[in-house]
N, C-alpha and C positions, 0 to 999 in steps of 0.2 A: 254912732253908725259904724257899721264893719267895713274890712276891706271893699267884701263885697258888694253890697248897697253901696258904697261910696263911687267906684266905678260903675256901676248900672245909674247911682244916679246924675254921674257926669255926665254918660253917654243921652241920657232924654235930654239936659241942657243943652247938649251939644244942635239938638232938634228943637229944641224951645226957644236958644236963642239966637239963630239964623246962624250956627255954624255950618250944621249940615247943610243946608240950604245956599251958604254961598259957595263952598267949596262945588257944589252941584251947578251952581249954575253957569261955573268956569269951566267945566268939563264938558259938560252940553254944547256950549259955546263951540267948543272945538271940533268940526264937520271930521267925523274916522268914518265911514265908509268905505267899506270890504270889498263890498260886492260887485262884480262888472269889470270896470278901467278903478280898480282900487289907487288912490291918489298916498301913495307910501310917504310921500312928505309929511304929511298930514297925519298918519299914521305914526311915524319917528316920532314928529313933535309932541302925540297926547305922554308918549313914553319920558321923553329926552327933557321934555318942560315943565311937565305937570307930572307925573308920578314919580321918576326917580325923584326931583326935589323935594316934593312930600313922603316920601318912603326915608329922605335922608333925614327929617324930622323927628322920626321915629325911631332913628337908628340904625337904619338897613344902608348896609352898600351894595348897591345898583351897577347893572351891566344889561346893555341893551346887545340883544345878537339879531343879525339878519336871520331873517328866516331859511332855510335848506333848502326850500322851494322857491327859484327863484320867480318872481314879480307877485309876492304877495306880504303882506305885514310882518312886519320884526316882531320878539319877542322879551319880556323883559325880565330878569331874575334879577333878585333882591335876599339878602340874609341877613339876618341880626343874631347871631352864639351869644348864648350865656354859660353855657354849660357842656361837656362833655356827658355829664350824667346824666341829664334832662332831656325829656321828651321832644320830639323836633315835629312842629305842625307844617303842610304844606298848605300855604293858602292862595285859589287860583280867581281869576277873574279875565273879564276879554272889555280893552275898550273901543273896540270898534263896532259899529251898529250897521243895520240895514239902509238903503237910503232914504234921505227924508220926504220925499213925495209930495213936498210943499204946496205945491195948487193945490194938493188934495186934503189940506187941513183944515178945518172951519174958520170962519174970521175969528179974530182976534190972540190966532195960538199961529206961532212959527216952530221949525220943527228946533231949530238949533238956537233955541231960548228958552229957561224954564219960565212957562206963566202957572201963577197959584192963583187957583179957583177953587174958592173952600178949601176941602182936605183932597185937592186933586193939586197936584207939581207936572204940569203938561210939557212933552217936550224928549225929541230924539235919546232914546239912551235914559230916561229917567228909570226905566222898570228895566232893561234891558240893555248894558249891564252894571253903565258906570253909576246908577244912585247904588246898587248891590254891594259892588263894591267897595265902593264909599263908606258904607255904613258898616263893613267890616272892618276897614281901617280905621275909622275914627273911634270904634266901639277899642281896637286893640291899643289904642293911642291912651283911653281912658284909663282904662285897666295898667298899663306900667304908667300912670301918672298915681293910680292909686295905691301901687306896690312899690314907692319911692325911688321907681325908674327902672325898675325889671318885670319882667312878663313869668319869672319861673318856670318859661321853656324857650325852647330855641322855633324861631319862626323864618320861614323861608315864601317866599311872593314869586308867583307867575303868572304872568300877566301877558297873555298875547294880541293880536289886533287882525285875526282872521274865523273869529269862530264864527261869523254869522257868513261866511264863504264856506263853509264844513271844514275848518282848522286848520285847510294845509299847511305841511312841514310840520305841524304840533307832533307828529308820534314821533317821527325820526328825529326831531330835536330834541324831546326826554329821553328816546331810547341812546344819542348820542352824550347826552349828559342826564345821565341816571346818578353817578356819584354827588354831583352838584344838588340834585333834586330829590336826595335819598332823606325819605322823613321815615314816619310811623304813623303820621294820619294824613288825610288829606277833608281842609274842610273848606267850604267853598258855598257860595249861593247866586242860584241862578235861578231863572224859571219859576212858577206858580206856586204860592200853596194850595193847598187842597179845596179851601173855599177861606176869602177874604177875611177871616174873623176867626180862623182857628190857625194857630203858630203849628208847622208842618217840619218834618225829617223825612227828607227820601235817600236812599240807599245807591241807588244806579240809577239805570235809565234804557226804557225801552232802545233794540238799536232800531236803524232807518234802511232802507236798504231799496233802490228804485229801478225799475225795471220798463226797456223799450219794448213795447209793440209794435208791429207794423205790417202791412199788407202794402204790396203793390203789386199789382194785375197786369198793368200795361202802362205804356208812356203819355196819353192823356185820355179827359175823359171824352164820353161817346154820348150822343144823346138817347135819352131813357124812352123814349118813343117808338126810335126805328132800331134799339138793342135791348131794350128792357126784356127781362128774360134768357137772354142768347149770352148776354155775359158776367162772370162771376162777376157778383158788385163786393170790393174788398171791405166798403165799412160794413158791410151785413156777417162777413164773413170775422173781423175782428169782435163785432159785437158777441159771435157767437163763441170765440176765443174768450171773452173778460166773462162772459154764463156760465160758460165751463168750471173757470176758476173761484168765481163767488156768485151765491144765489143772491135773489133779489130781495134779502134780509139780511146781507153782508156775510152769510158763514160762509168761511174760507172752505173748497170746495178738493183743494190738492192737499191731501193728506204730508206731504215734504212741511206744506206752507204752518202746518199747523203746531202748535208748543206742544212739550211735553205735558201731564197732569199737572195743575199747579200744588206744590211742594206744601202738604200741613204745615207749617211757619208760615209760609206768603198765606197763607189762607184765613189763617189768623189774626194776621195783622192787619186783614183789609177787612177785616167781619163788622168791625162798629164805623167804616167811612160811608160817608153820602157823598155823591158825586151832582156837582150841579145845584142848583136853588137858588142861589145866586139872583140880585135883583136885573143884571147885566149877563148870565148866563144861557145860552139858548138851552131850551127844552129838550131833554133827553127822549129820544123814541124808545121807548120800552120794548116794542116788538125787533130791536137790531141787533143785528150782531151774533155771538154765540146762545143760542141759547142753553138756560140752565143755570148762568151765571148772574153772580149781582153784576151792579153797574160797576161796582169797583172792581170786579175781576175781572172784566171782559175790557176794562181799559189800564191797568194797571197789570194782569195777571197774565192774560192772553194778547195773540198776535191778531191785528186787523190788515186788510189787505184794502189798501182805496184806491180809488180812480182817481187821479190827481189833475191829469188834459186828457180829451179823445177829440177828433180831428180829423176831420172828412169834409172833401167840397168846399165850400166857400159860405160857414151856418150866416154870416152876415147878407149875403146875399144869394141865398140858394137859385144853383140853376138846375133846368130839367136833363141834367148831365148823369150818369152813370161816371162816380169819382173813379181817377184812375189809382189812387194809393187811402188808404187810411193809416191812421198814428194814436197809441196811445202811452200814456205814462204813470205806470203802477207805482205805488210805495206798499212795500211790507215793514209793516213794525212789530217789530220783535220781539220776545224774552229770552229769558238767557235757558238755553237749551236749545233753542231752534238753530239747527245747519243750513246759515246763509249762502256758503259757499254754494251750498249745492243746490241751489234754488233752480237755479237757469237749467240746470241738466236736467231736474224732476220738470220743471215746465216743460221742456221740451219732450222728453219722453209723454209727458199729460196732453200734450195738444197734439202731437202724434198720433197717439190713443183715437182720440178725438175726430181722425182724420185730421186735421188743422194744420195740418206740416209746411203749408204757405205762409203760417203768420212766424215773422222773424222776432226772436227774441232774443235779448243781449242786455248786460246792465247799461244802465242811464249812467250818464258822465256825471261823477262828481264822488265821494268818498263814499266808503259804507261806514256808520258809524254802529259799533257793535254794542250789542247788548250786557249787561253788570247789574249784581245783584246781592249786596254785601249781603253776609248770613244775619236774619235779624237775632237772630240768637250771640251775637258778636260783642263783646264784654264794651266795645267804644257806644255799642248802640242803646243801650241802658242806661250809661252813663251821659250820652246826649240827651235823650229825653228825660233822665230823672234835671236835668239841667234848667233846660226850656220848660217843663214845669214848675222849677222852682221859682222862673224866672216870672213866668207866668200866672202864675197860680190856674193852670187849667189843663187837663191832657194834651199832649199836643196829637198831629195824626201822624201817623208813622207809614211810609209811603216804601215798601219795599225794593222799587222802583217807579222813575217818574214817568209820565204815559208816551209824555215827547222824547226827545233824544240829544243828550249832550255827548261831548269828545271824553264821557268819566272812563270810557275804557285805555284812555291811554294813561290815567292813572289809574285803573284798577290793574290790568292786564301789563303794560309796559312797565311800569312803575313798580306794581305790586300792592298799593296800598289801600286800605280801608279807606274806604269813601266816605263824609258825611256830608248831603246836601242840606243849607238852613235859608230855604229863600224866603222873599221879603218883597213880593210880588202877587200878586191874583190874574185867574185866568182871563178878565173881564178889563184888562190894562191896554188893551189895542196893540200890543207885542205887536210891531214888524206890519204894525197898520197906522195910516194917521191919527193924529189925535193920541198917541201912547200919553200913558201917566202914570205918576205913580201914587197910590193912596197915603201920603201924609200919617196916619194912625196906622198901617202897617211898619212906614218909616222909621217913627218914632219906636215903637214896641219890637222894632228888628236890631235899632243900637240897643235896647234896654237887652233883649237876648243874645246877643253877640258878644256884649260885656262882661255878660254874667256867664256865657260857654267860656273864652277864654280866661277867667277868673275860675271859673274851673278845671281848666287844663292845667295853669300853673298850680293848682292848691291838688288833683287828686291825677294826674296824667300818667306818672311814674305809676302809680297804684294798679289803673286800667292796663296799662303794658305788662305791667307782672304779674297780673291775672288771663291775661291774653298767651304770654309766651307758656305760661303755666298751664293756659286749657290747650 
């Protein structure tokens, strides 16, 4: 058996014989929750108790930092040098999750316990992000056991415990220690593959970017009887505000709103993906969205604009009231080409147009996360995929960006580096709903890939660089 094989096949034991699975269920165990009143103790301790000691297993010396923002999760950096000459991979991960919603799980599953039901690992954080992580690390653990205790590049870990709050302090913390964080690739997994049963590489990540609406007419409401008619009703007038902006087929209707032509490369790459089919996937509406496009380019290629809340009166218990304000809250999701910044001015100018010059518009609190799109044409992007297929024996899908939105712009743009996403997740895992899982047979076949990508980074990474600085 080769180096190779030897580490791929550490890493499936490692799944066969309750390794993965215990180190997972210690992790779970540990309540990180972001989001709301983030409980930071709790946060320190997944870094301070569980990852630096297992990161020092490895090799890595570990340093936990406050975050730059202050009341929200620390962050943790870790490095192992072998080399001056060698390649240096960054690899990131978040262990903090969404909250567990515990009433809300079906009997017999809690959220901060793994329960295995068949090839399901039930339980907060298992898809989302600490099994992800996990199975990178133990896949890199395999690999320098199987190269008699070196990896053949230089690896560096960051790990923070605010992405499911939208990152905060993540940019201004790499862009404050950019030399610490300074690699040549960055590989990382999070988020979906494309469908449960085909091994997935995406590139970037649509960005996110959310927008207030709002109408208020007067200080309360009037009854609809003896003023219906005599006074502007503000949800009719926002309603008429979110028609403007998208028909009732989802096309985006503001020309700002809308992406540039999608690029011959993206176009290519999405030609042979099916989106959806999935036994747990809901049904795609064939008549939504842009028309013209396949289903992979109007979710992976182009930008959608949705209705996320609208908000008027009291829908729980409607009265014959004429509301005095309406509220709503857009998301645009982006590709890389669209001018975010300028969104809110072109809206404004658009609903002016419109007459509409009552509805207030302003971004929604909370970060933008921008859009990245590594070029697939990119000598590490070949090289991942001729990888995952060898590992696999099957094409994998190559996702030029991923449809939802991760913080990869603050390594692609802060950072500067090539992105490669290799997640180990399906869209049909209840992400950020009760009842999350993770599917066991993607688990499994994600060390077996993770093992055999870093077994190729130390056997061909130099190679990729010097064809990279050369094009």
């Amino acid at each position: 058996m080769d180096g190779r094989a030897e580490a791929i096949a550490a890493a499936v034991a490692a799944y066969d014989d309750g390794t993965f699975l215990a180190v997972l269920r210690r992790r779970v165990a540990m309540p990180t929750v972001s989001q709301g009143a983030a409980d930071l103790a709790a946060l320190r301790a997944y870094l301070d108790d569980e990852m630096a000691p297992s990161l020092a297993g490895l090799g890595f010396a570990s340093e936990v930092y406050a975050n730059p923002h202050e009341g929200f999760g620390p962050l943790l950096v870790a490095e192992r040098h072998e080399g001056a000459d060698l390649p240096t991979v960054l690899i990131y991960g978040h262990g903090d999750t969404v909250p567990g919603q515990d009433a809300a799980w079906r009997p017999g599953l809690v959220p901060h316990a793994v329960t295995v039901e068949g090839d399901r690992l039930y339980g907060r954080g298992t898809a989302d992000n600490k099994g992800q992580h996990t199975i990178g690390l133990l896949a890199l653990g395999c690999v320098a056991a199987a190269r008699g205790g070196r990896l053949g590049f230089n690896a560096k870990v960051l790990i923070e415990t605010g992405e499911e709050a939208g990152s905060p302090g993540l940019d201004a913390f790499c862009a404050a220690h950019r030399a610490e964080l300074a690699a040549d690739v960055l590989i990382a997994s999070d988020g979906p593959r494309l469908a449960a049963d085909r091994p997935t590489l995406f590139l970037g990540s649509r960005g996110a970017f959310n927008i207030d609406l709002s109408v208020t007419s007067r200080d309360r409401a009037h009854h609809s009887g003896n003023w219906g008619g005599l006074l502007r009703n503000p949800a009719t007038v926002l309603s008429a505000a979110i028609a403007s902006m998208v028909d009732a087929r989802g096309r985006i209707l503001v020309e700002a709103l809308r992406p540039p032509p999608i690029p011959p490369g993206v176009r290519a790459a999405l030609a042979d993906l099916a989106v959806g089919g999935g036994p747990d996937d809901p049904a795609i509406d064939a008549d939504w969205g842009e028309p013209g496009l396949s289903d992979a380019e109007r979710v992976f290629g182009w930008n959608s604009l949705e209705v996320l809340a609208l908000l008027a009166g009291t829908p729980e218990a409607p009265q014959n009231a004429i509301p005095a304000w309406a509220r709503a809250t857009l998301q645009l999701r982006f590709v890389v080409g669209t001018d975010w910044r300028g969104v809110v001015p072109a809206l404004r100018r658009h609903l002016d147009g419109f007459g509409l010059g009552r509805v207030a518009v302003q971004p929604a609190r909370g970060d933008v996360l921008g859009a990245t799109r590594l070029d697939p044409a990119d000598p590490w992007v070949a090289w991942a995929l001729a990888s995952l297929a060898a590992t696999t024996g099957r094409p994998p899908a190559l996702l030029p960006n991923l449809g939802g939105s991760l913080p990869n712009d603050v390594f692609a743009d802060t950072l500067g580096l090539p992105t490669l996403w290799v997640p180990h997740s399906h869209g049909a895992c209840n992400q950020h709903a009760p009842n999350e899982f993770l599917l066991g047979p993607i688990a499994r076949e994600g060390l077996a890939i993770m093992a055999g990508l870093f077994w190729d980074l130390g056997e061909g990474g130099g190679a990729v660089l010097a064809r990279r600085r050369a094009g």
